[in-house]
C-alpha positions in Angstrom: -19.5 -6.9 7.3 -20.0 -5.2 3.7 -18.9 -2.3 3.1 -20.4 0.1 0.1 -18.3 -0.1 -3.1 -16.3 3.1 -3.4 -13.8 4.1 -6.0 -10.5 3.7 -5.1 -7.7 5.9 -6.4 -4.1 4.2 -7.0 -1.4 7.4 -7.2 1.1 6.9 -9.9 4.9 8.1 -8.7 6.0 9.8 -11.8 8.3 6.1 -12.4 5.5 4.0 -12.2 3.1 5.9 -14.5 6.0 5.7 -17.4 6.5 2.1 -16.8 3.2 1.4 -16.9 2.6 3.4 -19.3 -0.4 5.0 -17.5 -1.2 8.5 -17.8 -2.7 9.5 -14.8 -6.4 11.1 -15.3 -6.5 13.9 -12.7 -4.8 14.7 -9.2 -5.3 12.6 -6.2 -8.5 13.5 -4.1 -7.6 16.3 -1.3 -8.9 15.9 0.9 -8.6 12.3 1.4 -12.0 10.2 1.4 -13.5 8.6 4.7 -12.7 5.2 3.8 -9.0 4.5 4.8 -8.8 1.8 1.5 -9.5 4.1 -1.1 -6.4 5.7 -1.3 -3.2 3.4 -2.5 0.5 4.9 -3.8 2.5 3.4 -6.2 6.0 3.3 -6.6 8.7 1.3 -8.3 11.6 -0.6 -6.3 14.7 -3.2 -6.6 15.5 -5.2 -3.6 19.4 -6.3 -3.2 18.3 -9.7 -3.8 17.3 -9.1 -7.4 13.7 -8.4 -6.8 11.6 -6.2 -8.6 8.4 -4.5 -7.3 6.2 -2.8 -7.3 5.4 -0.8 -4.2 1.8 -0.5 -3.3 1.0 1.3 0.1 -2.2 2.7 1.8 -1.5 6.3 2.4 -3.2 6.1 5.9 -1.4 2.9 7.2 1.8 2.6 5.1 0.4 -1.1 4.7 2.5 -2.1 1.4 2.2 -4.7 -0.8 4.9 -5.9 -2.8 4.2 -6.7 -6.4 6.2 -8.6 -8.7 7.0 -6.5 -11.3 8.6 -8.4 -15.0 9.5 -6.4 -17.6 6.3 -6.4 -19.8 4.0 -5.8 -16.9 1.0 -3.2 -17.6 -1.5 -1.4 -15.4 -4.0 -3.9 -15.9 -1.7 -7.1 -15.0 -0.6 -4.9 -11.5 -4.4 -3.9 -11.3 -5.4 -7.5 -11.0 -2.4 -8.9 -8.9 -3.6 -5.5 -6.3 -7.0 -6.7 -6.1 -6.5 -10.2 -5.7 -4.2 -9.1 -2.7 -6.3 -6.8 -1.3 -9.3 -8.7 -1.1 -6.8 -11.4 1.0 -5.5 -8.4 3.0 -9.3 -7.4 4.4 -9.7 -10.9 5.5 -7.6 -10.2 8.6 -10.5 -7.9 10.0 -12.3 -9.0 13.2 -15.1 -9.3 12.3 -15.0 -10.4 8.7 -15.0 -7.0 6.6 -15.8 -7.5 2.6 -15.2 -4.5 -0.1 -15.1 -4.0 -3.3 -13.7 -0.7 -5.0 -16.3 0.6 -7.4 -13.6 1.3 -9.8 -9.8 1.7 -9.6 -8.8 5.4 -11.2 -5.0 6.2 -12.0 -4.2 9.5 -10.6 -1.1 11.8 -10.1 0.4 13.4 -7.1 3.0 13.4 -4.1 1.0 12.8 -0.9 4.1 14.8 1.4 2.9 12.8 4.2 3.6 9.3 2.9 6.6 10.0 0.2 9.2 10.3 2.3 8.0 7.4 4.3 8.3 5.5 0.6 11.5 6.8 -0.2 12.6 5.0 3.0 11.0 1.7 2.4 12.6 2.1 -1.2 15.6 2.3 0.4 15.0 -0.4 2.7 14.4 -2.7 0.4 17.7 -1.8 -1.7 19.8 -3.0 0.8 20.9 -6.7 0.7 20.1 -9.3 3.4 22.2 -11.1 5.1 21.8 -14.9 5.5 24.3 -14.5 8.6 22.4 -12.2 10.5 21.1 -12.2 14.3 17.7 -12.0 13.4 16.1 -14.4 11.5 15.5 -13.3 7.5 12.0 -12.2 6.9 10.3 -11.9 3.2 10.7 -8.1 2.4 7.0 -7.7 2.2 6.6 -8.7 6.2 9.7 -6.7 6.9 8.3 -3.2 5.6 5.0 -4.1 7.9 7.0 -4.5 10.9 9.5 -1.5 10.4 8.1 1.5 12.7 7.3 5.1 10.5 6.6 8.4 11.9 4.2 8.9 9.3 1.7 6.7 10.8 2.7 7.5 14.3 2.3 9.8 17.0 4.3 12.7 17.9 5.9 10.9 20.8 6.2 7.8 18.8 6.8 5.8 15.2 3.8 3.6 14.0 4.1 -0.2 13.1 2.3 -0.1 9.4 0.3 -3.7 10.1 -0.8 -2.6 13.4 -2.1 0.6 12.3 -3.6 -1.4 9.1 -5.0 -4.2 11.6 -6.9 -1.6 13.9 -8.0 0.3 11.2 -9.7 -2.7 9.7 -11.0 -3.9 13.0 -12.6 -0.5 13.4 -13.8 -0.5 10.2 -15.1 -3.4 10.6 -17.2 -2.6 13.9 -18.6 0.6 12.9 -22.0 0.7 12.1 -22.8 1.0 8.2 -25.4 3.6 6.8 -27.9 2.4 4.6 
């Protein structure tokens, strides 16, 4: 299925628009927009493995992708590198779902529903891994997907982000398209 191109709005965390060098246009859309993919928040994180990244999650989901981030990287070199995983990411709809943002705007702001999730996964990802643990070491990408958040779950429970990402999609996906 194909979607309508829509803008999509990636929230600079104050640290990412002065790395980037970014300054954001206007304040994040409130309230949010229909469409579950148009709204991404980036943030800037260190794994204890010597990773650098940046942190790319969909408010709605908490579905992060981490982005390697070098020294010299610029808005347009994430930009890309977010696209390119994106359009991956939307292959894992049932059926097949196919969108393109209309345009990618740089905005400002502090979604209170999802930073405090972030500042978790921030901290998650600070923490070293251990070769020698009882659980087999995951990449730190998959291990943020499977880690359960209260932000995208329930009262009565914690949400997995790629679960909530994968029915989203698959709804999505199913729903019938205007036009």
């Amino acid at each position: 299925m194909i979607i309508s191109p829509a803008p999509l709005e990636l929230i600079l965390s104050g640290r990412a628009a002065r790395f980037l060098q970014r300054k954001p246009v206007r304040a994040f859309t409130q309230p949010a927009p229909d469409l579950f993919l148009a709204q991404w928040r980036v943030e800037l994180s260190d794994d204890g493995d010597g990773g650098r990244w940046f942190m790319v999650t969909n408010l709605p989901t908490l579905f992060t992708f981490l982005l390697p981030r070098q020294p010299a990287s610029g808005f347009d070199s994430m930009n890309r590198d977010f696209r390119l995983r994106l359009g991956f990411a939307l292959l894992a709809a049932s059926p097949t779902l196919e969108w393109t943002p209309s345009e990618i705007v740089p905005v400002r702001g502090n979604p209170s529903a999802v930073v405090g999730s972030m500042n978790n996964m921030v901290q998650l990802l600070s923490w070293p891994r251990r070769q020698d643990a009882m659980t087999p070491i995951e990449d730190p990408e998959t291990w943020l997907q499977r880690t359960p958040f209260s932000a995208v779950g329930g009262k009565e429970n914690y949400g997995f982000p790629n679960r909530i990402w994968q029915q989203r999609l698959n709804d999505l996906a199913r729903s019938p398209q205007p036009g």
